[in-house]
C-alpha positions in Angstrom: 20.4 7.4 1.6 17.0 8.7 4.0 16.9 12.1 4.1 15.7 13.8 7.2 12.6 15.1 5.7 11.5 16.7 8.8 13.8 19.2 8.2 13.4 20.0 4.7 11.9 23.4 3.7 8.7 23.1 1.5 5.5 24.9 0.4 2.2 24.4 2.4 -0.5 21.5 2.0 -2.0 24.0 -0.4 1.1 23.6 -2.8 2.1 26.8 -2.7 5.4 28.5 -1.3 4.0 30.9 1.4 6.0 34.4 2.4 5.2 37.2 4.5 4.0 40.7 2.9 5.3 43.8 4.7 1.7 44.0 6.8 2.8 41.0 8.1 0.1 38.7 6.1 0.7 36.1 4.0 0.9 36.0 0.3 0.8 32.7 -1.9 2.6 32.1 -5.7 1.5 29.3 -7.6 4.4 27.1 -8.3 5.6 25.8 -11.7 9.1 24.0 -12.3 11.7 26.6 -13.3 15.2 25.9 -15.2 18.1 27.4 -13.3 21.5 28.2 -14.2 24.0 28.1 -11.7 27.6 29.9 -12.7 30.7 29.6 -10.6 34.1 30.5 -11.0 36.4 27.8 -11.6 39.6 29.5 -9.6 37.7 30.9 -7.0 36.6 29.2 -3.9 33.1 30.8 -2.7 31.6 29.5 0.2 30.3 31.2 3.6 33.5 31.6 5.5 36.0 31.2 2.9 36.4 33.4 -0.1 39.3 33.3 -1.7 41.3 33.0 -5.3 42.8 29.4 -4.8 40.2 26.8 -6.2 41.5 25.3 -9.0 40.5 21.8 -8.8 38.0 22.0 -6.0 34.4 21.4 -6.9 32.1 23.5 -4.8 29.6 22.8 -2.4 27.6 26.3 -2.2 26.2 26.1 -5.7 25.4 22.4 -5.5 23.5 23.0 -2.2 21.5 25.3 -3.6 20.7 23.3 -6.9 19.7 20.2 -4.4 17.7 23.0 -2.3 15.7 23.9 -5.4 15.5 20.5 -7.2 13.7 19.8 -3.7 11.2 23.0 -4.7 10.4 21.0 -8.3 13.1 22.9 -10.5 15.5 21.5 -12.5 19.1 23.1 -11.9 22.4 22.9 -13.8 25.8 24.2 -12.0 28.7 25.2 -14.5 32.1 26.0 -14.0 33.2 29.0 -15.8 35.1 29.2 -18.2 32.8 26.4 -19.5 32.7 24.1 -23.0 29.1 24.8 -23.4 27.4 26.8 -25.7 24.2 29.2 -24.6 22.1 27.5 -27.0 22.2 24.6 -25.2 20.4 26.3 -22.1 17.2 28.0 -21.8 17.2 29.0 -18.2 14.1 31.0 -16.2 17.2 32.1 -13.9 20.9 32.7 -13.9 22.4 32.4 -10.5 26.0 33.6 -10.3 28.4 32.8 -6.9 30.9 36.2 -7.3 33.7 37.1 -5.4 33.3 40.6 -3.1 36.6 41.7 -4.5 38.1 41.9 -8.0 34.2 41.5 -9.3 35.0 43.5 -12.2 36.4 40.3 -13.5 35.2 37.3 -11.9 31.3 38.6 -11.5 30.3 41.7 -14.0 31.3 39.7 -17.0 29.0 36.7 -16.3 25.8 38.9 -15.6 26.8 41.3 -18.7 26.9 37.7 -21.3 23.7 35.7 -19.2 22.0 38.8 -19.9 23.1 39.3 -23.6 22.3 35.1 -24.0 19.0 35.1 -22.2 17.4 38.3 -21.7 14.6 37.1 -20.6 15.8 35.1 -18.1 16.1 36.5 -14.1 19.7 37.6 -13.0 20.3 36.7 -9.6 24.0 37.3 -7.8 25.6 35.3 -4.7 28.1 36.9 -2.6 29.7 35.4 0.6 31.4 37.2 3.0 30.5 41.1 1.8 29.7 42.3 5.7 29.2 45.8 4.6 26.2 45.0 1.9 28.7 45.0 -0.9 25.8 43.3 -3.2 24.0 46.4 -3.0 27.4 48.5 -4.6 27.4 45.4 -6.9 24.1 46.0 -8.2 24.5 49.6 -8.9 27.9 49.2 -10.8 25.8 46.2 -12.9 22.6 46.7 -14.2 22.2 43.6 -15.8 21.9 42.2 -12.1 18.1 42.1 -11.0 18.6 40.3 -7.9 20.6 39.9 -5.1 20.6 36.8 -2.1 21.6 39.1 1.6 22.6 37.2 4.5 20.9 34.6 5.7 20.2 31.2 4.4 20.8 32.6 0.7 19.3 29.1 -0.4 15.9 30.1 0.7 15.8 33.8 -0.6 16.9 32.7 -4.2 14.2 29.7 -4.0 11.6 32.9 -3.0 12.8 35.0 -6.4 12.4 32.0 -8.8 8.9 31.5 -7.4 8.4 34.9 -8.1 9.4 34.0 -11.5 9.4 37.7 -12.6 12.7 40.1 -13.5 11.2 42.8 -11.5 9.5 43.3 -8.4 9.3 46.7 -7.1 7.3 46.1 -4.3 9.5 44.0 -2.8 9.2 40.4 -0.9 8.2 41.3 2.2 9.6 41.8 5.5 13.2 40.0 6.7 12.9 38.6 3.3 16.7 39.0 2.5 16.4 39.7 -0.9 17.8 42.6 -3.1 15.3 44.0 -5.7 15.2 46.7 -8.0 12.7 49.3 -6.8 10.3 51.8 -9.1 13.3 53.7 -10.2 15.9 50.7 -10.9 17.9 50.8 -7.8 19.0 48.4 -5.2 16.3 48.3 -2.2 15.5 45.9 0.7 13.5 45.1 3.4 15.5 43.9 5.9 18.1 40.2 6.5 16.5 37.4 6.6 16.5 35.6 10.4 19.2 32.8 10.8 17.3 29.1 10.3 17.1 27.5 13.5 19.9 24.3 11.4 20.5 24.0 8.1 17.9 21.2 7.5 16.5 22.6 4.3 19.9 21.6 2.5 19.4 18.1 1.4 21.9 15.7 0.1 23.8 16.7 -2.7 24.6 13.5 -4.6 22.6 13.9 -7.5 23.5 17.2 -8.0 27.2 16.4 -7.7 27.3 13.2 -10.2 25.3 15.7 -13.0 28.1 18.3 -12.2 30.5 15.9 -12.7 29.2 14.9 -16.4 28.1 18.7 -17.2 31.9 20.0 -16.1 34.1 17.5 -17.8 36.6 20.3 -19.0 37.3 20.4 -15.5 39.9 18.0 -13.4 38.8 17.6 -9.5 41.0 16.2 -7.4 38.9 16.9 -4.3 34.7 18.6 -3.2 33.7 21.0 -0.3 31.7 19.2 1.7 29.7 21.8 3.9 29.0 20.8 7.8 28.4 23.8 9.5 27.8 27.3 8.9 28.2 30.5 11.3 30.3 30.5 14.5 29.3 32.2 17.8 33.2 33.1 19.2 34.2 36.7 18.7 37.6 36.1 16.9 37.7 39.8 15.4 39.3 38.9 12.1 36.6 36.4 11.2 33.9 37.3 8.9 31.5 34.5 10.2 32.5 35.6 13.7 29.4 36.3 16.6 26.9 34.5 13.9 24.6 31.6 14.6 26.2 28.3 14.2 23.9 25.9 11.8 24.4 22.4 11.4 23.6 20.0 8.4 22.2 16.8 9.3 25.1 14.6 10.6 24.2 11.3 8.2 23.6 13.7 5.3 27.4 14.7 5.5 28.6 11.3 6.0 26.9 10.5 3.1 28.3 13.8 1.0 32.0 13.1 2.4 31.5 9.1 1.0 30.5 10.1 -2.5 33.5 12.9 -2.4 36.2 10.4 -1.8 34.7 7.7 -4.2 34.5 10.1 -7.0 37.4 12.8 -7.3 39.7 11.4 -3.9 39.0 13.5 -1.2 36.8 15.4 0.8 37.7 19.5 2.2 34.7 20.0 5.1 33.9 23.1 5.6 33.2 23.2 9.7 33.8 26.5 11.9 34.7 24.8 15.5 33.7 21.6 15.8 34.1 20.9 19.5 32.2 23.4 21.2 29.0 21.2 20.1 29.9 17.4 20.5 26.6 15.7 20.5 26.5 16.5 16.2 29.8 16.1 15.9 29.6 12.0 17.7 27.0 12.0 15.3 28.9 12.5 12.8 32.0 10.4 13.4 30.2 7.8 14.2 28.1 7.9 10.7 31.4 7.7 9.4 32.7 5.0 11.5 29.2 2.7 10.7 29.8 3.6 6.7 33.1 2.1 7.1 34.3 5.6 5.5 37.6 7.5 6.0 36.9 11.1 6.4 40.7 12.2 5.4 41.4 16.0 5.9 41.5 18.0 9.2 38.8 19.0 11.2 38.8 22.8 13.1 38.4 23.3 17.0 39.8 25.7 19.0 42.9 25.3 21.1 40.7 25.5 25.0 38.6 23.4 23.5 41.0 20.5 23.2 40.1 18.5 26.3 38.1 15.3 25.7 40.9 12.6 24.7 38.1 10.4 24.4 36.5 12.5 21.4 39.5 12.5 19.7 40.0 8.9 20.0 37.1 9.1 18.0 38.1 11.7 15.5 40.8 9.6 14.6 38.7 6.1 14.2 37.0 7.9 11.8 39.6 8.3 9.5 40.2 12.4 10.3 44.4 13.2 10.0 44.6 16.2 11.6 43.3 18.8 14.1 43.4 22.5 12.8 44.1 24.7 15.1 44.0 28.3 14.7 46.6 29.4 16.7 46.9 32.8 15.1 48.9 35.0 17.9 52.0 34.1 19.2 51.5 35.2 23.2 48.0 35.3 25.2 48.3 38.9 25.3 47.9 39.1 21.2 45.3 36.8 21.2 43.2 38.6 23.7 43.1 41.7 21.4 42.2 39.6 18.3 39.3 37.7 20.6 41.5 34.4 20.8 41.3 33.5 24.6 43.2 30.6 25.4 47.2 30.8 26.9 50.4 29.0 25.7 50.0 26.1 28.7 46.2 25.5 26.8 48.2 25.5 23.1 50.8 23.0 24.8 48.1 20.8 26.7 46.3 20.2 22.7 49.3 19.5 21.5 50.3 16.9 23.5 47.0 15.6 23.7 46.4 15.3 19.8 50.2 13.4 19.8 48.6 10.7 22.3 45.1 10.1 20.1 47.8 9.8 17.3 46.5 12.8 15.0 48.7 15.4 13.2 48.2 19.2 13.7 47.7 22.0 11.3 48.6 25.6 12.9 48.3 29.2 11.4 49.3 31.9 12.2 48.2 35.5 11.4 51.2 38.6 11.1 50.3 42.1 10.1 48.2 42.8 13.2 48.4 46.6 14.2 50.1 46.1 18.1 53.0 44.4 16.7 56.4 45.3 18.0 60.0 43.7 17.0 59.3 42.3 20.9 56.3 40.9 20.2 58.4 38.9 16.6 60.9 37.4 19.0 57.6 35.8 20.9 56.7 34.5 17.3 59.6 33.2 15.9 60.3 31.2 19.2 57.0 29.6 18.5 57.5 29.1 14.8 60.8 27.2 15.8 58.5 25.2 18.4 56.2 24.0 16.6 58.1 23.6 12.8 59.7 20.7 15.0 56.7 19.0 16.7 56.5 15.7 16.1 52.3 16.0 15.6 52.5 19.2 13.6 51.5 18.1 9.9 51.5 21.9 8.3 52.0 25.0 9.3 51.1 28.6 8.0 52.1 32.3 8.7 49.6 34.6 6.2 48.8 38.2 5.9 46.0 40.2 7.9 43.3 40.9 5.5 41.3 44.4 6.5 38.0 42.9 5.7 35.8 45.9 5.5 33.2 46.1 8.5 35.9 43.9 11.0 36.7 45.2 14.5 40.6 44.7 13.3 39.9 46.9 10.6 38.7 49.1 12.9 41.6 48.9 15.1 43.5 49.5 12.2 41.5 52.5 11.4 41.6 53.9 14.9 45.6 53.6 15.2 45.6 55.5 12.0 47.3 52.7 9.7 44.3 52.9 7.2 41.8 56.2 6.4 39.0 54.2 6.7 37.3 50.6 5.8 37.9 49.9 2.0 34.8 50.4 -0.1 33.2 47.8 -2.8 35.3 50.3 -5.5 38.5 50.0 -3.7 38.5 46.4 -3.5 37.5 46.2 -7.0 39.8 49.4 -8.5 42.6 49.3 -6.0 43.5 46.2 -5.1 47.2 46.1 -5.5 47.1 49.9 -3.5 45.2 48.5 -0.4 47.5 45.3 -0.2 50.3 48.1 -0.1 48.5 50.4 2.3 47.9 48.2 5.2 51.0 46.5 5.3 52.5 48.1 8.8 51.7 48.4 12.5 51.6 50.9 14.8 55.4 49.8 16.0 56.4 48.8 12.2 56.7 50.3 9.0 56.2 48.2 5.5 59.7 47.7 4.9 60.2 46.2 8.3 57.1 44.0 8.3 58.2 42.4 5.6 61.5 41.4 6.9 60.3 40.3 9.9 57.3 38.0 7.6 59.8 36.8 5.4 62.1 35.8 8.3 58.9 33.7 9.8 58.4 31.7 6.5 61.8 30.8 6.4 61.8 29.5 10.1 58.7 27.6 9.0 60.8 25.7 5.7 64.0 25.4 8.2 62.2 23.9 11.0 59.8 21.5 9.1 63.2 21.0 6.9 65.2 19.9 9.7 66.2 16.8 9.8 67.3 16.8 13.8 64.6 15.1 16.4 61.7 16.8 17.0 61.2 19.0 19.5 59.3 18.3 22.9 56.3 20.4 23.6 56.8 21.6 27.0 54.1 24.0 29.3 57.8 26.5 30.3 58.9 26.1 26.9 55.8 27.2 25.2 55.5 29.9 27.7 59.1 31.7 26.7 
């Protein structure tokens, strides 16, 4: 495969990797080849946009990214899985890089830093969250000394490649401004000086193949049936649930992801692509299919767009000829009026009009659905199970989900939730970590519902969802005055 080289982020002409210093002139490191560590929970799925406890089998794109990034920068990277068959011995890393989930980091984060540091101590510590609006890697780093470093948002890639230049454990002085990094100051704590700007794409993150096959060979304890493959990252809409919301979409080169989603579904079966909303931005997206289409490649798996965005049936003719099942539509509220509140702005007639449009270019539909939201009523569940019962029956509709509200800390939910009174306040790093089973207990009510009632009224929506995909009657039509009861 080319890569688009171009876009790839390197050092100078001099050779050196160039940086800012906080008068705003620029300093230069010399640069040697470094060995890197990557460490990533096996169960855990980290990536920007998705963090969550259900990636058993999935091999990740995030730390493979960043080992292509740096291989790119002269250094030679090896991504583990943990818990992994290898003994320290067989590693003598420069830097241990460790992808950590915000919550329950007692056991899936402080333990790796606590035994990298016990194995290498003379190697650099440097810790990946996604997701952690509130600067929960700064809380990280105060609970875990054996963290020197810290990647903020944006384009983590680029900071870490900055602190293995650097090469040193400390660096009190800092990296200069925007630089994005954490550091430990004079006195050992947590300082900054300031995020780092979004990239203009996501260019600098080459192809990953190499990266992936060595994974492969170094993780053979592990059984993949399936790889992220990352296509975009950020997303500009205002959905105030979303912890990527109102951020700067980036794109990966179109032909670099054909490529990643070809080698995914030769080698472990099938491709997950990670994408925000795909049909806001078509020009990258054509790109795309048709890289696909020319590769003779079938993408698989479901692509995400929003429901007013559904419009081109010529596009989705396309989606489909390159091998893509399903749209995924997040529906999330049941009436307009819902939606609005959560920053979802399309009506049932737009819901109806995809629908019917995504049955005529022959692709399924995946749907989900959000309960827990703080304006809901026992009104506003009659809306909801009507649709439930709608769309379990659709003839196009593939899967569909009804999950939880999560009161990610720093959201404008949360803070809806806050100002109705339903929570004290936005959860802190420590109550994520220390009181986990409490929070899931404390936010479970509305304004209009207590706990006991939400969850009737959420187990009663499940079970529409088995009956109606259960049902063995014909499926329903999806009309405009049918959607809108």
């Amino acid at each position: 495969m080319q890569l688009d080289t171009n876009n790839i982020h390197k050092p100078d002409s001099t050779g050196f990797n160039t940086g800012r210093d906080k008068a705003g002139g620029r300093r230069k490191t010399p640069r040697k080849a470094k060995e890197v560590l990557i460490l990533t929970s096996g169960n855990w799925i980290i990536e920007e946009g998705q963090v969550s406890a259900s990636g058993k089998g999935r091999a990740p794109a995030a730390p493979l990214l960043l080992a292509a990034y740096l291989r790119n920068q002269g250094h030679s990277c090896h991504v583990l899985m943990l818990p992994s068959h290898h003994d320290t011995h067989e590693f003598n890393p420069d830097s241990v890089v460790v992808y950590a989930p915000w919550f329950d980091f007692h056991n899936n984060g402080e333990p790796a830093f606590d035994k990298a540091k016990e194995a290498w101590p003379n190697a650099q510590t440097i810790l990946i969250l996604y997701d952690s609006l509130p600067g929960f890697e700064e809380s990280a780093m105060r609970l875990c000394p054996a963290i020197d470093y810290a990647a903020l948002p944006n384009e983590k890639e680029i900071s870490v490649g900055e602190i293995i230049e650097h090469g040193e454990k400390r660096c009190p002085g800092g990296f200069g401004v925007e630089s994005g990094i954490l550091y430990r100051d004079k006195n050992g704590q947590p300082a900054h000086d300031g995020m780092r700007s979004f990239a203009a794409n996501l260019g600098h993150l080459p192809f990953t193949g190499r990266e992936f096959e060595y994974f492969l060979r170094l993780n053979r304890n592990w059984k993949f049936d399936s790889q992220t493959v990352v296509y975009q990252r950020g997303c500009p809409l205002d959905c105030t649930f979303c912890t990527v919301s109102c951020t700067a979409q980036r794109m990966r080169d179109p032909e670099i992801v054909a490529g990643e989603i070809e080698l995914a579904n030769r080698t472990v079966g099938q491709n997950h692509l990670m994408t925000t909303e795909v049909l806001a931005r078509s020009k990258p997206l054509n790109t795309l299919l048709n890289a696909l289409v020319r590769r003779g490649v079938k993408a698989g798996g479901a692509l995400w767009g929003r429901c007013e965005l559904v419009r081109d049936p010529g596009l989705l003719e396309q989606i489909k000829d390159a091998g893509f099942e399903a749209l995924a539509l997040g529906v999330e509220a049941a009436t307009p009026e819902m939606r609005a509140k959560i920053g979802k702005d399309f009506d049932n007639d737009q819901l109806a009009a995809a629908l019917a449009m995504a049955v005529e270019a022959d692709l399924k539909v995946d749907c989900s659905l959000i309960t827990g939201l703080p304006w809901e009523d026992r009104g506003y569940y009659v809306y909801m199970f009507t649709l439930i019962e709608i769309l379990a029956r659709s003839e196009n509709v593939r899967n569909l989900t009804v999950s939880r509200l999560i009161p990610h800390t720093g959201l404008a939910v949360t803070q809806a939730m806050v100002e109705a009174g339903l929570i004290a306040g936005h959860y802190t790093f420590d109550d994520w970590n220390n009181r986990l089973s409490a929070i899931v207990e404390e936010y479970r009510r509305t304004i209009h519902l207590d706990q006991q009632e939400l969850e009737r009224y959420y187990a009663q929506a499940l079970a529409k969802v088995r009956k109606g995909k259960n049902r063995a009657s014909a499926p329903a039509q999806v009309e405009k005055k049918t959607m809108a009861a």
